[in-house]
Every structure is written in C-alpha cells, then in structure tokens.
N, C-alpha and C positions, 0 to 999 in steps of 0.2 A: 763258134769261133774260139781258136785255143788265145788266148792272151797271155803276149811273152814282150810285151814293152809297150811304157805308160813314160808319160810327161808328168809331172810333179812339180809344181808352181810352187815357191815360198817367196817371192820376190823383194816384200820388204824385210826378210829378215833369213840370215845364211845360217845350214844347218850347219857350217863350220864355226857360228858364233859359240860363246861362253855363255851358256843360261844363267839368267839372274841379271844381266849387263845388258842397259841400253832397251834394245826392242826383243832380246832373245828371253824365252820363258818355256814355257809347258809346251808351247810348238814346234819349237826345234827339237823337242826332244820325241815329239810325236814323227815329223817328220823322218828324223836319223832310226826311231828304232821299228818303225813300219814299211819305211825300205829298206830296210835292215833283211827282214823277214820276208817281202816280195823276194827280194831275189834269190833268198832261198828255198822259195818257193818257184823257181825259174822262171820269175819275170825282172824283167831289167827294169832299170829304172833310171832318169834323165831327172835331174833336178836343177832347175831354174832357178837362181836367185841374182840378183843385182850387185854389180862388182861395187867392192866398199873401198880398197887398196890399190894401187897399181901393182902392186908387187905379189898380187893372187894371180895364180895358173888360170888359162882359159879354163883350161876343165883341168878335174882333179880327181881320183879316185878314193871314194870312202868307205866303200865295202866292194867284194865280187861283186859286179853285177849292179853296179850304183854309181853313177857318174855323178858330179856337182857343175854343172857351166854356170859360169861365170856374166853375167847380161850388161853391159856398159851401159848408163843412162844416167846420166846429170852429173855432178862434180862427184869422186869419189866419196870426200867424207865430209862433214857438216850437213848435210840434206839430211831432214828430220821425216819423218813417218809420215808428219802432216804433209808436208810437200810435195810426197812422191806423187799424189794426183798430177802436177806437172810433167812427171816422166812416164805414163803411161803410154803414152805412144810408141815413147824412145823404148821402152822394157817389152811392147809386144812388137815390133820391131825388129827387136834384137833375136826374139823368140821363136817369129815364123823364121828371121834368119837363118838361124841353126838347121832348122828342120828340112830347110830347101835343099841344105848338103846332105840330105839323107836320101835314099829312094824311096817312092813314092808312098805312101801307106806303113813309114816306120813306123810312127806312132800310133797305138790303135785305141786311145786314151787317154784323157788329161783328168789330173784329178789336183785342185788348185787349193790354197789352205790362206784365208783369209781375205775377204773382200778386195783388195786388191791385187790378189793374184788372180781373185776370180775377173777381174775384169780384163786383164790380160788373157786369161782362159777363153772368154768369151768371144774373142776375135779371133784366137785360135781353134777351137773349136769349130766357128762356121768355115775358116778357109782351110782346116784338114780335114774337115766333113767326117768329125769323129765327136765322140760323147763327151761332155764336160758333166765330169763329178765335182762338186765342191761343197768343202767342212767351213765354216764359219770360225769357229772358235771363238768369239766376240761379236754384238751385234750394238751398232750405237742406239735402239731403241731401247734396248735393255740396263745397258749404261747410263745411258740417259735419266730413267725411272729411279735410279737410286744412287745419286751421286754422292759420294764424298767430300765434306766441307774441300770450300777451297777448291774441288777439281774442276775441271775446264769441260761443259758440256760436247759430246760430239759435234759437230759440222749438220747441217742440214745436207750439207753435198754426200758426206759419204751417207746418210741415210738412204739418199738417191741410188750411190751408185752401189751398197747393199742389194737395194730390190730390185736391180734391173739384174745382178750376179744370180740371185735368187730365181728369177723370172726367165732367166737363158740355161741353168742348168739343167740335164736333164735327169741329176737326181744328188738330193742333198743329202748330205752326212751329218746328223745330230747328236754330239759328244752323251747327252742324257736324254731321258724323257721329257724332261724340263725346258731343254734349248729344241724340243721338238716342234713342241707346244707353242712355246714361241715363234719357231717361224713359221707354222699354221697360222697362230692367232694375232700376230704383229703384221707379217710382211705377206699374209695370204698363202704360204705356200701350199700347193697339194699333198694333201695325205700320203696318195698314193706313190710319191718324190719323195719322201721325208721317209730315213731308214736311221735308228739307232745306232750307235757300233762304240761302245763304253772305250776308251782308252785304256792304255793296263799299266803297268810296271816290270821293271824282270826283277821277278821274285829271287832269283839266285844271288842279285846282287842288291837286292832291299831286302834284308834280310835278320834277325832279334841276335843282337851279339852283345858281347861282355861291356857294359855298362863302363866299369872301371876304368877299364882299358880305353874307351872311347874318352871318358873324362880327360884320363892321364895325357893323352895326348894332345889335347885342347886345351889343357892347364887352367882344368874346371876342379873347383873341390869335389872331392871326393861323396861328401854330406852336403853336396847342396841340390837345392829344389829349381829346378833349370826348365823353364819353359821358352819355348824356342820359339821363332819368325824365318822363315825361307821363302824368300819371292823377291821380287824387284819393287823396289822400295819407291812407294809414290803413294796417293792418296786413296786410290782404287783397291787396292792389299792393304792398307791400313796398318800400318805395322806402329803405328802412336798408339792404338787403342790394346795394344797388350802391354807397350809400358806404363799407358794408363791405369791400366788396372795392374800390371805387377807392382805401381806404387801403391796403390788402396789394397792392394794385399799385404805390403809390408805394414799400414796402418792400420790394417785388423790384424794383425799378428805381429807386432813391433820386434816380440822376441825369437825372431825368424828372419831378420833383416839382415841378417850377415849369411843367412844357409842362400838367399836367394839369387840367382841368374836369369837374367834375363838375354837369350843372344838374339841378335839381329845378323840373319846370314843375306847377304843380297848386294846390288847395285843398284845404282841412282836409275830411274827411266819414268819415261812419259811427262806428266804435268809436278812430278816429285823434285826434275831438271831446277824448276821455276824459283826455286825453293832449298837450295844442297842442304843446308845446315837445320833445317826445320829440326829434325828426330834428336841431332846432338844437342842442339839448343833447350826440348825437351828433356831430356835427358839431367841436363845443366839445371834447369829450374824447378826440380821434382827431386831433386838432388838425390840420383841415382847412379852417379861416376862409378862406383864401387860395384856396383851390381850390373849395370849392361855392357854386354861383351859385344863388337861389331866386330863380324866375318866378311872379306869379302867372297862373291861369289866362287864357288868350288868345283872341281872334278865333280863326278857321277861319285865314283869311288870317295872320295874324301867325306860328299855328301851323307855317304852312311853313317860315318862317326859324327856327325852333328847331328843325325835323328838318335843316335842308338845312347849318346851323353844325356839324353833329353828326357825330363819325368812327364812332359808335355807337351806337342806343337800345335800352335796356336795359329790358324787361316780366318783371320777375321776381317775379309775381305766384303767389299759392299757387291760385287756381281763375282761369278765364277762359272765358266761354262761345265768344267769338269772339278780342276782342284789338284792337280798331280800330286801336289806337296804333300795334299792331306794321304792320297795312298802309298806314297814313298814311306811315308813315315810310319804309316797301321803297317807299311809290309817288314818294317824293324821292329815291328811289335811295339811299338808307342801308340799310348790313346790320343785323339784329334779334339780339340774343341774348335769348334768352326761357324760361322754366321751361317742361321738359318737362309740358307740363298740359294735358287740358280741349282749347278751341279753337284755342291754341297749332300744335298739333298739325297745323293745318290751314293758319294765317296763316304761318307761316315754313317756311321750304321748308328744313329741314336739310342744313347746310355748299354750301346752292346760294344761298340768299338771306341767309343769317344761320345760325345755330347753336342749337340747341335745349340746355338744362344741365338736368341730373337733382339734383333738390334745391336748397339755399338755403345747402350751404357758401361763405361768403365766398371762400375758397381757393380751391375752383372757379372759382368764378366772375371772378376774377381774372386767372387762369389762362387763361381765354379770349377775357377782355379785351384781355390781352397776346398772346395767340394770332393776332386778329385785326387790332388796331390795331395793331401791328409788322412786320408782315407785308403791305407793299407793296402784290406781286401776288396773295395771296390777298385784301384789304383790296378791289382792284379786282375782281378774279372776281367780289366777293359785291354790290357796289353795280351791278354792272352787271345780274346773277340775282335782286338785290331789285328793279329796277323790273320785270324780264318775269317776276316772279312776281307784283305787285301787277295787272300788266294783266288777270290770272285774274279779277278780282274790280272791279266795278264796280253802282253804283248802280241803272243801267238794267239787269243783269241780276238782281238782287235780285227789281225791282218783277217784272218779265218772272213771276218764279217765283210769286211771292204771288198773280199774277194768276191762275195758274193753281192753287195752294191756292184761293183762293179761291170757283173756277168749279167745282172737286171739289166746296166745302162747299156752297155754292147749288141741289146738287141732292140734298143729305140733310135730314133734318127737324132743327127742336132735339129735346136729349136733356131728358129727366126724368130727373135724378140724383134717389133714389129711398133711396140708402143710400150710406156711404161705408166702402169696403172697409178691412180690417182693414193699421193699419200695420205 
C-alpha cells in the first residue's frame, strides 16, 4: 500500500507553540520537523492538537502538505497537562469529527506522540480500522524512579493509561535503545513492536560558528567562561544543579569569578509553575547576580547563538528520553556534560563529545566543569568530536526510519485491547 496521508496526534501540546514555554520542549520540535520532511516525502500530514486561544484558525498551514487542526475541548486556557485526562473524550471527539468530513479511508495512519494523544489514537484507530504508531517521549515509570527533590511523582492514572496506549499500538517508536528497554522491561511491550528511530537535528542550522560574535550579541564578555542551561525550567531538567556547581566552581577558582557566566535559557513549566522564583532565589543566596544571565525561551535560529557563545552546555537532567539540547549544542560544535541517564546515554558520546556525570553532586559536577573548561586542548578535542558526533543524527534520517515503522504497521490490523494487564 503506497502511504500518502497520516493523522499525527500532539493534543496536549501545539506544534505552533514556543519551545522551552509551559508544555512545549523537544516534542514540538520533533513533531514540526518530521512533518516537515513526510511531506516532502509526499506524504501529507494532519496534525491534531487542542485549541488553546479562540483567536487560532480551525486549521492552519505549516508546511506544503502539513495541516495543524485545531480540536476544541475544555476551557481554552488555564487547563493544565494534568487535567486534560478530563478532556479526552471531548479531544477524541473532536478527532474522529474531522475525519467524518473526509471520504472514507483518508487516513491510512495515525501516529500519536505522548500518552495522551495515544489514548485518543486508540479510539481512532479502532473506528478507522487503521494502525496506531505511537512514540512515547516520556514514561511516568521512568520519572517516577528518579525523581528530583521537591518534584510531584506521576499519577497512578496516567501509568494506567500509558500501558493500555502501549497495549493498543500496533507498533512503538523508541527515541533510544534505553527507552526501548524500558518499555520491554517496564510496561511489557513486545520486542517485535519496539523499533528505534534516534531523533536528529538540522545540521545546517546547528551549526560551529564565530564564538565572538555570538558573544557580542548576547552582551556576554568576551573572556568569559560560559556554561549554559536550555530546557524548561522545573525540577526534572534541573537547571539549580549547574548553578550549583558553577558556584563551587567559582570557589575552587575564586580568581575566575568575574570571567564566569552562567545562562539559564528557558520557561517556567510542569511542577517548576509551583515554585516561579525558586532558581532566582538561588541565585540571590549563592550570590551569583553578576554571573547568571536568564534568557527567555528563543527562535530555532536565535538558539544557535546561545549554544555557539557557550564553552559548555550543561543537561543535567534527572530522566531524558533523547536530549535534543544536548545534540543542538554538539551540532555547534560545543561539548555536552550531561547526567548519566535514559537517552543521554545515546546523545553524548563520553569524553569524545562531552562527558557524561553520575548523579547531581554539585561537586561533581564542578569538577568537571573545571575539567573541561581549563583544559585547552582537551576543551578543543571535545568541540571538534561534538560536531562528528551530532552528524550521526539528522532529521532526514529520523523520517527515513518512521517510514519504515510505519510500512511494518500498514501491514498489521488494529488491535482490540480487550483487558489491561496487571501493573
């Protein structure tokens, strides 16, 4: 069967959001730049996510061949992530809606991105009598095992409604080997379901540029030692534990305390909400006003000069399925230091691209701050092995793979989840 149009579920979160902000991250940017590439590959693409404004188009176009609808379910704005369990009816609803105004067999695919699109997926799937693909990106088991002080365990519910998403698909997308493993070994999935497909970057626009110049225009010194944060600022990314440690950097190196930056690029989201002022507060009591710079969340494009000013970026997150930040940043030729974790594992190439650190001691962490940033020619070794390890990994080989998940699940039926196995 030739495949030339798929349904694409992101429901809690609009690929026309602002990454870094609220619920938008490394997803949105999966979704926009892998239909980006179906339908350059002539397959069209429908994308479903839940209306957040009144003042958004039903549908809206994002690329040739890439539609955004628009799905009406609960009040537009204040409804939090947590809540939308309540609107799942109202969001698959809205879903098989759309499709009813199509002729019969538009869709010949749904490929759903985040346990709650999968559970929408899952009721569309059985009443289009078409295959449900669905990527995970986050799994509350895995969250759960390694929490960060202060963060709010997952829900017992959505673990539930994880393994029934899991248990209805007829073939899962695992960002790494790591999150593969896991839903074999966590939520039972089949082997023979379970397909890798790495995430990428575009290499053209992450890309090693003039340092200087990226400074000069962030109104960073020139001579200073700049270890950066990009993600969305809450407990889970961890973005305290690099001010931590760039303060116990300045105290094994006092006479370095005026070269050093530390920037925080991102927005408030998840259980960070609970909490706004925690990092500045930090900041305040470490007395580090002088040294930490806070970005708010940026363009694609602005993004490069906040890796390329950077002697360092730092992902010292406590779960990671992939890590984008860390390849965004090796693809501008900066080294990564990142928590041995999850897709880490996969995105930074240990002591060839950046370094991998066990745990979340500040002291550590510090430790290898000053490891790398002091150190020259190992500083150069690693900017040079972070870009030819970001080349590993690119956008066009993402779709390549899904294309091929895909053409697997086109020739299996939907499943009748019938029962949902014991947690």
């Amino acid at each position: 069967m030739s495949l030339n149009q798929i349904a694409l579920l992101s429901v809690h979160t609009s690929p026309l959001d602002q990454p870094g902000v609220g619920d938008a991250g490394g997803l949105n940017v999966y979704v926009v730049e892998t239909a980006k590439r179906l339908a350059q590959q002539n397959i069209s693409v429908d994308i479903f996510t839940r209306r957040t404004s009144s003042s958004v188009k039903n549908e809206s176009i994002l690329f040739d061949g890439v539609k955004v609808k628009q799905i009406t379910a609960g009040p537009f704005e204040g409804l939090t992530k947590q809540s939308l369990p309540s609107q799942l009816c109202a969001l698959s609803a809205g879903v098989l809606r759309e499709e009813a105004l199509q002729k019969e067999g538009y869709y010949q695919l749904i490929h759903s991105h985040y346990w709650l699109s999968g559970q929408v997926g899952w009721v569309a799937s059985e009443r289009w009598n078409v295959p449900l693909v669905h990527s995970m990106h986050t799994m509350a088991k895995v969250k759960n095992s390694s929490l960060a002080i202060d963060d709010s365990p997952e829900p017992t519910e959505r673990e539930i409604g994880e393994q029934q998403v899991i248990d209805a698909a007829n073939q899962l997308v695992a960002n790494t080997e790591s999150e593969a493993q896991d839903l074999i070994h966590l939520y039972g999935a089949d082997t023979n379901n379970v397909s890798v497909v790495n995430p990428g970057v575009d290499l053209d626009l992450f890309s090693p540029g003039d340092q200087l110049i990226a400074r000069k225009e962030l109104g960073i010194p020139q001579d200073a030692i700049v270890f950066t944060f990009v993600g969305r600022v809450q407990p889970l990314k961890a973005p305290d534990v690099l001010i931590k440690a760039a303060h116990q950097f300045i105290n094994d190196h006092p006479n370095l305390r005026n070269r050093v930056r530390v920037v925080i690029c991102g927005g408030l989201s998840g259980s960070g909400l609970n909490r706004p002022e925690s990092l500045v507060s930090l900041v305040k009591e470490l007395d580090l006003l002088k040294n930490v710079i806070f970005l708010a969340p940026s363009s694609r494009e602005k993004l490069t000069s906040v890796y390329r000013a950077s002697t360092l970026v730092a992902v010292p997150s406590y779960s990671e399925s992939f890590g984008l930040v860390a390849i965004e940043a090796q693809a501008c030729g900066v080294p990564v230091i990142g928590t041995n974790v999850g897709g880490l594992k996969t995105t930074v190439a240990d002591s060839k691209s950046g370094l991998l650190v066990n745990g979340h001691d500040p002291r550590t962490w510090a430790q290898v701050l000053a490891q790398l940033s002091l150190d020259d020619a190992e500083l150069k070794k690693l900017q040079i092995g972070a870009r030819q390890h970001a080349l590993k990994f690119s956008w066009d080989k993402t779709v390549s793979g899904l294309i091929n998940v895909y053409e697997k699940a086109l020739v299996t039926k939907p499943k009748q989840v019938k029962f949902l196995r014991a947690l």
